[in-house]
C-alpha positions in Angstrom: -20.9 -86.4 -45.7 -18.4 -89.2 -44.7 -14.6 -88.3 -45.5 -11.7 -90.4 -46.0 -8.7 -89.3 -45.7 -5.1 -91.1 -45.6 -7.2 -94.4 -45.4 -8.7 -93.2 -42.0 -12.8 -92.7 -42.1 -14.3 -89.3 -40.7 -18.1 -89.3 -40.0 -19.7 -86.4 -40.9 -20.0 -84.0 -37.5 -17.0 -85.7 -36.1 -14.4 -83.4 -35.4 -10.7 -83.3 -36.7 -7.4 -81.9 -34.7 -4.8 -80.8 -37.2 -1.0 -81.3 -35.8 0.7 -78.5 -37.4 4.3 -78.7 -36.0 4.1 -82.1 -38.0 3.2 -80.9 -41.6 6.9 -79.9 -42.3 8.1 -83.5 -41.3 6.8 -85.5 -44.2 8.9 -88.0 -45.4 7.3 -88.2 -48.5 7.8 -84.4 -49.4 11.0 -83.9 -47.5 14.2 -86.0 -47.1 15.1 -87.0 -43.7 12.9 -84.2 -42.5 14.4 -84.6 -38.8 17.2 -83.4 -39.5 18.5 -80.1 -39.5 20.2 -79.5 -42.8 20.3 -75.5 -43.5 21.4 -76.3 -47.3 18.3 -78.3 -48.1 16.7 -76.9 -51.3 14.0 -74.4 -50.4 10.6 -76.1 -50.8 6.8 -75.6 -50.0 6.0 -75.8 -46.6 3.7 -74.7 -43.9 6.0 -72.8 -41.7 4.4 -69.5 -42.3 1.3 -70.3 -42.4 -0.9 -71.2 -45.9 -3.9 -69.3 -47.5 -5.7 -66.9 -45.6 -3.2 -67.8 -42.3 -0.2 -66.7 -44.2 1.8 -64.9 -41.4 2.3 -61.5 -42.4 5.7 -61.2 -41.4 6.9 -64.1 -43.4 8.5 -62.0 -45.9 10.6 -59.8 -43.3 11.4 -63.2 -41.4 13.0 -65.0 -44.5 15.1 -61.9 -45.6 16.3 -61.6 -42.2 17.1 -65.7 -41.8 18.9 -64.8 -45.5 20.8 -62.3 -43.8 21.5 -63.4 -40.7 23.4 -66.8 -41.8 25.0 -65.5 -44.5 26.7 -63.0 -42.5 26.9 -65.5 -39.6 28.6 -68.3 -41.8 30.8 -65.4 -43.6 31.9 -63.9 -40.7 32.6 -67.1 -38.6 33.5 -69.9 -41.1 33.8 -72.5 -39.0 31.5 -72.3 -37.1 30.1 -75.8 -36.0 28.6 -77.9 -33.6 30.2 -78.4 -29.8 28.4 -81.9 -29.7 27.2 -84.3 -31.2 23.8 -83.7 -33.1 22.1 -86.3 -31.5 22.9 -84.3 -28.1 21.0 -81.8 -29.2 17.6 -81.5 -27.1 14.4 -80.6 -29.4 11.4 -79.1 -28.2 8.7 -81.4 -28.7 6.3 -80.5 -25.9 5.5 -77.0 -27.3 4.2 -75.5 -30.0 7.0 -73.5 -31.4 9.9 -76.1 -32.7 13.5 -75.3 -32.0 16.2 -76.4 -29.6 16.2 -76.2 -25.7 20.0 -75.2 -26.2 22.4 -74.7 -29.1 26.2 -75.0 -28.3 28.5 -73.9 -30.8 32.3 -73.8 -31.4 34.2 -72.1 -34.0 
């Protein structure tokens, strides 16, 4: 059975590549979802995983993230940027997203 999805036609037997490292960057669902805003409101999102690909240790890995920048940001208050933000070199050739480098000040 033909399939169309986001205006764009798949024949039946054709195959589809999905782009995950994209789904968290919808501009429909997220505002200005390039950039890095640690205070944005927590919403749904494929970063774990979804359904039967739930990553098992999501729970362990969003208490520590909890952890780790409160204490961070509690301990060091002012801690900040040592550039720019548009300095700052993503990874976009790989898989994992994240930063080539991170320099910080405080």
């Amino acid at each position: 059975m033909d399939l169309t999805v986001g205006g764009q036609l798949i024949r039946a037997g054709e195959g589809v590549l999905a782009q995950p490292d994209s789904a968290n960057r919808d501009g429909t669902v997220f505002e200005a979802p390039d950039r890095l805003d640690l205070h944005r409101e927590a919403h749904r999102n494929f970063a774990f995983g979804h359904g039967i690909h739930l990553c098992t240790g999501r729970a362990l890995a969003l208490i520590e993230f909890e952890v780790v920048f409160k204490t961070l940001f509690q301990r060091i208050p002012t801690l900040r940027l040592a550039v720019p933000l548009e300095e700052v070199r993503f990874k976009k050739d790989e898989n994992l997203l994240g930063v080539h480098e991170l320099p910080l000040t405080w």
